[in-house]
Jmol script that loads the backbone (N, CA, C; Angstrom):
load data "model"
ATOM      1  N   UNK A   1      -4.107  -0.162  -0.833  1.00  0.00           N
ATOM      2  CA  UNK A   1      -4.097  -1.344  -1.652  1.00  0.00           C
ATOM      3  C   UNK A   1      -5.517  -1.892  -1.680  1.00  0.00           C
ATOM      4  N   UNK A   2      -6.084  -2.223  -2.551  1.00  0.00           N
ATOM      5  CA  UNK A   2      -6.765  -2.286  -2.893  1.00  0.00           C
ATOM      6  C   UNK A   2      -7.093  -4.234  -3.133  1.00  0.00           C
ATOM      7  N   UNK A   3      -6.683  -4.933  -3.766  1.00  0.00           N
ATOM      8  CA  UNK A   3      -6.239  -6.390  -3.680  1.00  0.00           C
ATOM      9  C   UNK A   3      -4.994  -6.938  -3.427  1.00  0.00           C
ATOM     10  N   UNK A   4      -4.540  -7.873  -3.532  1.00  0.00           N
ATOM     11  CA  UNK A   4      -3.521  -8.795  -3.249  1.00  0.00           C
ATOM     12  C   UNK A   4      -3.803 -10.483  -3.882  1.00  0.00           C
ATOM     13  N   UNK A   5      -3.789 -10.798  -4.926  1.00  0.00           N
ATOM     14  CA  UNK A   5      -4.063 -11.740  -5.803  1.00  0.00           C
ATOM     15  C   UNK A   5      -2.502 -12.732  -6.090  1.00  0.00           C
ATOM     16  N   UNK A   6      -1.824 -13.252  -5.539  1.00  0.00           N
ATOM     17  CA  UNK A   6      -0.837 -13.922  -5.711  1.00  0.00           C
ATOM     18  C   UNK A   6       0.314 -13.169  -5.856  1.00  0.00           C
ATOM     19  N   UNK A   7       0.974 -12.667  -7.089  1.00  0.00           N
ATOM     20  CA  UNK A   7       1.889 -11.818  -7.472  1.00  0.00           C
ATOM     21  C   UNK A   7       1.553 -10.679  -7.813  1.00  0.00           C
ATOM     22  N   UNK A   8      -0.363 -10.292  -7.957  1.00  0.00           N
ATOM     23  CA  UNK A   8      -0.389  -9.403  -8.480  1.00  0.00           C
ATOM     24  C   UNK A   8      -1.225  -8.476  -7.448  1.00  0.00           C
ATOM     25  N   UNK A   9      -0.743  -7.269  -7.169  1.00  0.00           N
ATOM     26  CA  UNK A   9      -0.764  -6.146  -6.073  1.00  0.00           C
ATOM     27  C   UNK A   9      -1.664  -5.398  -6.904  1.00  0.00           C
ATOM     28  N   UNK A  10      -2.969  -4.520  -6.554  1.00  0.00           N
ATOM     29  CA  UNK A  10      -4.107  -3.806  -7.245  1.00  0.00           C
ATOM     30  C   UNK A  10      -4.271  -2.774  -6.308  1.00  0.00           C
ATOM     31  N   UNK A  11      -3.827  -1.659  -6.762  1.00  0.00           N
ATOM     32  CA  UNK A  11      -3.997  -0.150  -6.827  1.00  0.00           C
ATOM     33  C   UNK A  11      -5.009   1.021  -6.927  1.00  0.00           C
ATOM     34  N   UNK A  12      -5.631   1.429  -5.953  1.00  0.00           N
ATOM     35  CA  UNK A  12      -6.703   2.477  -6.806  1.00  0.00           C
ATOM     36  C   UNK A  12      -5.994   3.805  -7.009  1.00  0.00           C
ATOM     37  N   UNK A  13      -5.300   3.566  -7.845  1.00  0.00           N
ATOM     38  CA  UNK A  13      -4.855   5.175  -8.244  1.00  0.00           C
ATOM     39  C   UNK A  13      -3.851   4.103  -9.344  1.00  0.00           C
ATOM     40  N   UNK A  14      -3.931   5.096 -10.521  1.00  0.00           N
ATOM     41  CA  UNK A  14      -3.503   4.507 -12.162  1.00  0.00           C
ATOM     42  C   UNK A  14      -3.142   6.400 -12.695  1.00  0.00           C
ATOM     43  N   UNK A  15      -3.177   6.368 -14.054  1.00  0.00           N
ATOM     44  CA  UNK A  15      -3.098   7.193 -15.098  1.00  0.00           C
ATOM     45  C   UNK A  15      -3.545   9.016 -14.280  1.00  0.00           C
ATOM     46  N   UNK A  16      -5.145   8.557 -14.093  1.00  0.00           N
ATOM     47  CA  UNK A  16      -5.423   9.891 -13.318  1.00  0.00           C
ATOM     48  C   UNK A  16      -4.144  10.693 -12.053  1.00  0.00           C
ATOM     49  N   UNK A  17      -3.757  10.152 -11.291  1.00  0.00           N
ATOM     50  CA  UNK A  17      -3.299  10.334 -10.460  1.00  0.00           C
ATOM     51  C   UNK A  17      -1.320  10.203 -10.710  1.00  0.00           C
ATOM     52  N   UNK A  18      -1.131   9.941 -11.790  1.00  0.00           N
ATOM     53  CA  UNK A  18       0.340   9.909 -12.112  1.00  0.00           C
ATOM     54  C   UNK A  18       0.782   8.583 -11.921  1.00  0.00           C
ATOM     55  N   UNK A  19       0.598   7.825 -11.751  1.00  0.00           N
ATOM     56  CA  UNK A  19       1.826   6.250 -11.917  1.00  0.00           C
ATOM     57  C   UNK A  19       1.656   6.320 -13.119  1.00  0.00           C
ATOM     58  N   UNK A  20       2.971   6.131 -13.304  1.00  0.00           N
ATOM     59  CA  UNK A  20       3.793   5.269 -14.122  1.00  0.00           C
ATOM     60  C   UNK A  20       4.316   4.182 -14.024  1.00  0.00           C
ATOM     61  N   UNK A  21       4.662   3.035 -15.032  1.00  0.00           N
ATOM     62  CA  UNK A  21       5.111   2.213 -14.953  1.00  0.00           C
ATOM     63  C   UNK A  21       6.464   2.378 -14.701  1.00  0.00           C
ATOM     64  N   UNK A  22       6.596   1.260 -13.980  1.00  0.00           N
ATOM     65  CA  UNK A  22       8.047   1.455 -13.239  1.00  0.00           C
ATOM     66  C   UNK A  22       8.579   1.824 -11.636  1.00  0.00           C
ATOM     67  N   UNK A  23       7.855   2.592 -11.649  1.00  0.00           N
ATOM     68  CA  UNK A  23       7.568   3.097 -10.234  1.00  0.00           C
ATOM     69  C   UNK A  23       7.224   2.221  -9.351  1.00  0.00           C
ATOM     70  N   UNK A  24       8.470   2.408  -8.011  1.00  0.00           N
ATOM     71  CA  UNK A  24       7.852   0.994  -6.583  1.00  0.00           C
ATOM     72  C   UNK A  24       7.691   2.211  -5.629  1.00  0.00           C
ATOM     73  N   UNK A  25       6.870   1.255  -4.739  1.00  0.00           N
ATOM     74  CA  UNK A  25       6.416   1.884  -3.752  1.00  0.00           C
ATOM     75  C   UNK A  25       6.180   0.854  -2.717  1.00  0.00           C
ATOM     76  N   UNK A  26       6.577   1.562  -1.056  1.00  0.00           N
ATOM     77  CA  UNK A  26       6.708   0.945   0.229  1.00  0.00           C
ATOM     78  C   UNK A  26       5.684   0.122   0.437  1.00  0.00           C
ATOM     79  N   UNK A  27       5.660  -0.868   1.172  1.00  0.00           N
ATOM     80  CA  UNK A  27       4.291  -1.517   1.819  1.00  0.00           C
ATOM     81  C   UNK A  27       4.146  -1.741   3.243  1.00  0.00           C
ATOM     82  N   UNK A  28       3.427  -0.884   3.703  1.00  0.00           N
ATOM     83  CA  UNK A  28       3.344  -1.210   5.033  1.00  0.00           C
ATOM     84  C   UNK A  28       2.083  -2.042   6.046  1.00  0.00           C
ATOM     85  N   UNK A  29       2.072  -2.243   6.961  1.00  0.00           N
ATOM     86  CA  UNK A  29       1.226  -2.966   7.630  1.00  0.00           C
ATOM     87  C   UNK A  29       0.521  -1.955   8.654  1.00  0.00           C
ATOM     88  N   UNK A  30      -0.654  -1.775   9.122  1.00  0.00           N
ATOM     89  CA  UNK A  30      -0.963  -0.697  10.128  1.00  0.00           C
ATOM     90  C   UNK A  30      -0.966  -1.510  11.203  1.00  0.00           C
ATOM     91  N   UNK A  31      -0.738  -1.126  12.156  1.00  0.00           N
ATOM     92  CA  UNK A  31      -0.648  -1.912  13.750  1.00  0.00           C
ATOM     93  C   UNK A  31      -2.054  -1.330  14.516  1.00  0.00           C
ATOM     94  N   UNK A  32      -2.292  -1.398  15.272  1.00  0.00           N
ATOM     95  CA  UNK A  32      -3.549  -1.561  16.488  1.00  0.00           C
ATOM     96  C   UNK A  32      -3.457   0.161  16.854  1.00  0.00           C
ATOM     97  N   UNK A  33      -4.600   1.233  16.244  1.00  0.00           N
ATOM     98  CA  UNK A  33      -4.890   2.360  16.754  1.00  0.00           C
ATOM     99  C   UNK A  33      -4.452   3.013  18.254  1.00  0.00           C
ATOM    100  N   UNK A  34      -3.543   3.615  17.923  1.00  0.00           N
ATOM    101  CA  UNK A  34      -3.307   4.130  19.537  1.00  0.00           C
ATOM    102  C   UNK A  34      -3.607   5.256  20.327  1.00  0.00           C
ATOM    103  N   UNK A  35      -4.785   5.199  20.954  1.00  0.00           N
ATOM    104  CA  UNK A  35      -5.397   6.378  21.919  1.00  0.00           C
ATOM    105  C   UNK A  35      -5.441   6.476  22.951  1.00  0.00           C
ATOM    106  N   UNK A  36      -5.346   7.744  23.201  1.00  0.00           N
ATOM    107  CA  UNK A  36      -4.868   8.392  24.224  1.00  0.00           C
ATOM    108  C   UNK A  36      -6.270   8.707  25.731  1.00  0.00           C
ATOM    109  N   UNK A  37      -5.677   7.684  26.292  1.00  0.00           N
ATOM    110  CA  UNK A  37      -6.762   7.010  27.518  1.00  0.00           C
ATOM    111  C   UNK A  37      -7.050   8.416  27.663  1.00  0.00           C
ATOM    112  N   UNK A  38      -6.693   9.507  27.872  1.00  0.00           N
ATOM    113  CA  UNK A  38      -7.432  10.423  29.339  1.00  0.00           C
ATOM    114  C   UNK A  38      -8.719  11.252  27.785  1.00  0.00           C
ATOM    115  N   UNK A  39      -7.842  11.484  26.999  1.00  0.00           N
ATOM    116  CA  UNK A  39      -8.433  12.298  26.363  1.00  0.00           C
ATOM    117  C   UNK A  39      -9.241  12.151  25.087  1.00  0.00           C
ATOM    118  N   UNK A  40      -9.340  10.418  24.410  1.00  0.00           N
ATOM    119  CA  UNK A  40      -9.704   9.862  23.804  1.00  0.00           C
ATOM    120  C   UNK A  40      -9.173  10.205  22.373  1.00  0.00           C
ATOM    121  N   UNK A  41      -7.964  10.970  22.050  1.00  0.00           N
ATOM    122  CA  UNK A  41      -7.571  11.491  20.885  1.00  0.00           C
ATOM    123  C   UNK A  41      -6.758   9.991  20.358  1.00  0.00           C
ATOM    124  N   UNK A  42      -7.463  10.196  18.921  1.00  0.00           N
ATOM    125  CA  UNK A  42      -6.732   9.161  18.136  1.00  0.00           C
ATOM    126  C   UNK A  42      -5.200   9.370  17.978  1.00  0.00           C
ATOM    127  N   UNK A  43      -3.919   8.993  18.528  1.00  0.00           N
ATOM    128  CA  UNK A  43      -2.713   8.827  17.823  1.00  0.00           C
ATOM    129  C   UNK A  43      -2.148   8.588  16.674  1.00  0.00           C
ATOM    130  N   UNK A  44      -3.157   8.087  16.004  1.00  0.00           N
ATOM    131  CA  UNK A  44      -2.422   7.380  14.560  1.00  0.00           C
ATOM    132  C   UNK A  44      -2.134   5.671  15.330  1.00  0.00           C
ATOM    133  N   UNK A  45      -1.032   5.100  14.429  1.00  0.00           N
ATOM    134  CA  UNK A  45      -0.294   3.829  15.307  1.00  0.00           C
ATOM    135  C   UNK A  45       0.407   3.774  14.255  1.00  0.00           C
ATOM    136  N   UNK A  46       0.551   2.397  14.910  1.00  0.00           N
ATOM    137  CA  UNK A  46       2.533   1.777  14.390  1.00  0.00           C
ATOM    138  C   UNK A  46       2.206   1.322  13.524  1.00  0.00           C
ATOM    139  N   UNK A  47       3.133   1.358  12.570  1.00  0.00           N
ATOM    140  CA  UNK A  47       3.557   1.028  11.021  1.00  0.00           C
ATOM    141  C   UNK A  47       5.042  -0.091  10.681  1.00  0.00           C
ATOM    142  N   UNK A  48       4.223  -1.121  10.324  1.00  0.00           N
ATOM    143  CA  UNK A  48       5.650  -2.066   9.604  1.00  0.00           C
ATOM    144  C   UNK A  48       5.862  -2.048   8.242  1.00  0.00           C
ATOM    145  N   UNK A  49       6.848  -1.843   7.921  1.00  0.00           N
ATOM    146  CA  UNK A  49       6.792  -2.065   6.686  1.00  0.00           C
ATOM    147  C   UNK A  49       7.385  -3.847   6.276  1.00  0.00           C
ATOM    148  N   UNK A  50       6.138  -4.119   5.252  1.00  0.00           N
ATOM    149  CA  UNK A  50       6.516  -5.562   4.868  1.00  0.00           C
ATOM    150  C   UNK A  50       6.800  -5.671   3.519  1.00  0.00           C
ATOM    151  N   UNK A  51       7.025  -4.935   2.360  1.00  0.00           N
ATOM    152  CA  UNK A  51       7.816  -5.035   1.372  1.00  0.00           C
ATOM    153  C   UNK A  51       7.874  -3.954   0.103  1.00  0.00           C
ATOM    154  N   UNK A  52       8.095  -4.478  -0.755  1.00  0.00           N
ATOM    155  CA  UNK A  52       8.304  -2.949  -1.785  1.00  0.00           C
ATOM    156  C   UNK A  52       7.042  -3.981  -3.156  1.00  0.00           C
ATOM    157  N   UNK A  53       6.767  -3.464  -4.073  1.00  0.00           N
ATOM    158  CA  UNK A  53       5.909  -3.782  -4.968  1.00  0.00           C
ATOM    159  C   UNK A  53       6.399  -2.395  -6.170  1.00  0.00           C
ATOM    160  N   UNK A  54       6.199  -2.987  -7.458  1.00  0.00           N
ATOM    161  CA  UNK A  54       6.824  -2.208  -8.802  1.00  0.00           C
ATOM    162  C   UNK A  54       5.118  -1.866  -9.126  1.00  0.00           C
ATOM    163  N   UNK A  55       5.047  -1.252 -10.505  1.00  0.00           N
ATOM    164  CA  UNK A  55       3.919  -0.638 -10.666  1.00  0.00           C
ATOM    165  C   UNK A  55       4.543  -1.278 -12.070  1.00  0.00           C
ATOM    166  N   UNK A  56       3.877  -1.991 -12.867  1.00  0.00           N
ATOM    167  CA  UNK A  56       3.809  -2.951 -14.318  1.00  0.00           C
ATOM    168  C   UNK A  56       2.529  -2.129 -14.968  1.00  0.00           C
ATOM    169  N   UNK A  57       1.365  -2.505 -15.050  1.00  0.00           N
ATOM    170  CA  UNK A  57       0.224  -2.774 -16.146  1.00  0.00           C
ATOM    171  C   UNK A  57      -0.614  -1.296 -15.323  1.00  0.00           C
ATOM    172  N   UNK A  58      -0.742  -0.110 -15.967  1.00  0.00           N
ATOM    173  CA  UNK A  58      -1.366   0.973 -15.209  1.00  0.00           C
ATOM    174  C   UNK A  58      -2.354   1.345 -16.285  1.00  0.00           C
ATOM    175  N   UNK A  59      -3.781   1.610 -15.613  1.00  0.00           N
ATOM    176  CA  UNK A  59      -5.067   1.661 -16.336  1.00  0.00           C
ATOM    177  C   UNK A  59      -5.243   2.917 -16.082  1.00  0.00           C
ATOM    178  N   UNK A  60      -6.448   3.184 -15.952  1.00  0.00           N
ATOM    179  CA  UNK A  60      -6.837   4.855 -15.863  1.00  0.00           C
ATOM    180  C   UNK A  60      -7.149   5.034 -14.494  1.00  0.00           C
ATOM    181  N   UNK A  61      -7.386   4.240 -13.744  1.00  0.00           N
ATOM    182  CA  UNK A  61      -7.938   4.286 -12.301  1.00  0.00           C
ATOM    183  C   UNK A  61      -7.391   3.549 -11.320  1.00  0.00           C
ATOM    184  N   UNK A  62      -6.548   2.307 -11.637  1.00  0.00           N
ATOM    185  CA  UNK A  62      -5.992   1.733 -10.795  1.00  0.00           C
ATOM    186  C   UNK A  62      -4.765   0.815 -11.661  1.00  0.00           C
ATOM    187  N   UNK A  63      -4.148   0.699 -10.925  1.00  0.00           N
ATOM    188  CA  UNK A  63      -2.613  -0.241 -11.536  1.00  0.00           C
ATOM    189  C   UNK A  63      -2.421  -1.281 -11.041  1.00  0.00           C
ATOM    190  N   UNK A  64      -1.934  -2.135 -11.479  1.00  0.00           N
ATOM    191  CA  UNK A  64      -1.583  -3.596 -10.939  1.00  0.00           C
ATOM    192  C   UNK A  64      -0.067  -3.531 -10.758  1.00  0.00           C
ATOM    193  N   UNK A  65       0.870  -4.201  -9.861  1.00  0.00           N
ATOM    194  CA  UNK A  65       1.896  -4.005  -9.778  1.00  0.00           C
ATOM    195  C   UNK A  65       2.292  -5.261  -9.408  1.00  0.00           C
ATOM    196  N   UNK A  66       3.699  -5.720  -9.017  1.00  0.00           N
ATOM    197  CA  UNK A  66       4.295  -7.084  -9.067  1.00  0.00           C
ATOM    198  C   UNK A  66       5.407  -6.646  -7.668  1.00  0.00           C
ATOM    199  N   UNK A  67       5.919  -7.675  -6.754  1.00  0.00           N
ATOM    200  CA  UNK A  67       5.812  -7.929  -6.102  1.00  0.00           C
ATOM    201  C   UNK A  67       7.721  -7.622  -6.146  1.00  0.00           C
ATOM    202  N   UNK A  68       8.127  -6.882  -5.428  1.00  0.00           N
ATOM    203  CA  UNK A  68       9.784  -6.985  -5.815  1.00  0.00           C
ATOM    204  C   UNK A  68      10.506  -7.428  -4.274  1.00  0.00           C
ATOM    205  N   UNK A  69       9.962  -7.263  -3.171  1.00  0.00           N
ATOM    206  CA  UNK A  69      10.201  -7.886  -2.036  1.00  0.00           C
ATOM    207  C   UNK A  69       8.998  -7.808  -0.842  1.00  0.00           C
ATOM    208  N   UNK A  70       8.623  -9.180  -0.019  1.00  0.00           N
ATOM    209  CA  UNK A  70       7.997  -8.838   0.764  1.00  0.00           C
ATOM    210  C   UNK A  70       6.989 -10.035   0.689  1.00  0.00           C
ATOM    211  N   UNK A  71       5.579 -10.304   2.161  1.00  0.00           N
ATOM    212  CA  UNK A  71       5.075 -11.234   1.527  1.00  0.00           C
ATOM    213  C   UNK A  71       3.916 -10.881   2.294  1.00  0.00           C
ATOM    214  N   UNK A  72       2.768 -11.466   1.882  1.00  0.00           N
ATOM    215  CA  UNK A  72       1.512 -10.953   3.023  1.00  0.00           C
ATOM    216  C   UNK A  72       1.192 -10.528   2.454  1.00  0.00           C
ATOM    217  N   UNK A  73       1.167  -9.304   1.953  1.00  0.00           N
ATOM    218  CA  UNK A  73       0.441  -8.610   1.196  1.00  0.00           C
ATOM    219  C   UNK A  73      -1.575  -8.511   1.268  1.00  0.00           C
ATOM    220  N   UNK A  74      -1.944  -7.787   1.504  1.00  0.00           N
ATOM    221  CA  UNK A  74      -3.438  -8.091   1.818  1.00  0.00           C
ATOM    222  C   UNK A  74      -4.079  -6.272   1.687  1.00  0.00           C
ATOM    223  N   UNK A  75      -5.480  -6.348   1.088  1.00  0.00           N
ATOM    224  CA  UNK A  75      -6.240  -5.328   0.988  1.00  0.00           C
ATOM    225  C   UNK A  75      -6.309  -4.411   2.278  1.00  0.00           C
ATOM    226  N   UNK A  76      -5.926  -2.743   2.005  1.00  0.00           N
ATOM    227  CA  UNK A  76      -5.829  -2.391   3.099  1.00  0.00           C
ATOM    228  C   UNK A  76      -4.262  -2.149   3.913  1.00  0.00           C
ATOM    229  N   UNK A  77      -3.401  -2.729   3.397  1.00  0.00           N
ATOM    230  CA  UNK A  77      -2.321  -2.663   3.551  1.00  0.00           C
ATOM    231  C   UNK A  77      -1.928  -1.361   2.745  1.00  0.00           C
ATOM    232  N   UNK A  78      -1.555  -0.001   3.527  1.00  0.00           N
ATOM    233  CA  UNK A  78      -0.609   1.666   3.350  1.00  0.00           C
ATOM    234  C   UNK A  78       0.093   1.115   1.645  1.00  0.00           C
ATOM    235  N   UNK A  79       0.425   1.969   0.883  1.00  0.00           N
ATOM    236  CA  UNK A  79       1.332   2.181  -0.081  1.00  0.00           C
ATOM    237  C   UNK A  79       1.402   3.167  -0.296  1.00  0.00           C
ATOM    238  N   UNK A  80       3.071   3.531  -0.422  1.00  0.00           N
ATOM    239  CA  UNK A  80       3.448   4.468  -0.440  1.00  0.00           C
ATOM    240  C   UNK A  80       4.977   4.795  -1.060  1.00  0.00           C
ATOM    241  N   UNK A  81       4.819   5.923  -1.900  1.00  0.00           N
ATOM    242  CA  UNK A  81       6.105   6.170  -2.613  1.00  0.00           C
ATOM    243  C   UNK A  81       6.726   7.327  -1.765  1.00  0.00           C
ATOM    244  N   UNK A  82       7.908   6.843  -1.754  1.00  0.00           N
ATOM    245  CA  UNK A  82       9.018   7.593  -0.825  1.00  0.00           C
ATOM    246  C   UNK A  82      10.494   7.905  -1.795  1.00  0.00           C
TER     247      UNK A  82
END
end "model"
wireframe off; spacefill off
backbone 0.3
color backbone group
């Protein structure tokens, strides 16, 4: 995610990359990197998911989408179609 402007959710991936309008997709939150003390390997980390967002107004490079449950929302926040 790219912005988070009130209702309106901003996307870098549009037309090139296949959205369509219509299309929702997950929103998740990333939690605090989890590594692995002895060996310093990154784990990945924990994932919340905090709401779903529709895909409305899609440009050639990025889409704007609207908000169908969820709140927070902020740049940097995972999206993802499942």
């Amino acid at each position: 995610m790219v912005k988070a402007s009130g209702d309106k959710i901003y996307l870098n991936a549009g037309q090139t990359t296949g959205i369509a309008a219509g299309m929702e997709f997950n929103v998740y939150r990333m939690g605090e990197a989890l590594v692995d003390p002895v060996t310093g390997l990154d784990l990945g980390a924990e994932e919340e998911k905090i709401g779903v967002i529709k895909a409305s107004d899609i440009k050639e490079k990025y889409s704007i989408c609207s908000v169908v449950s969820g709140s927070g929302f902020d740049a940097g926040d995972m999206v993802r179609f499942e």
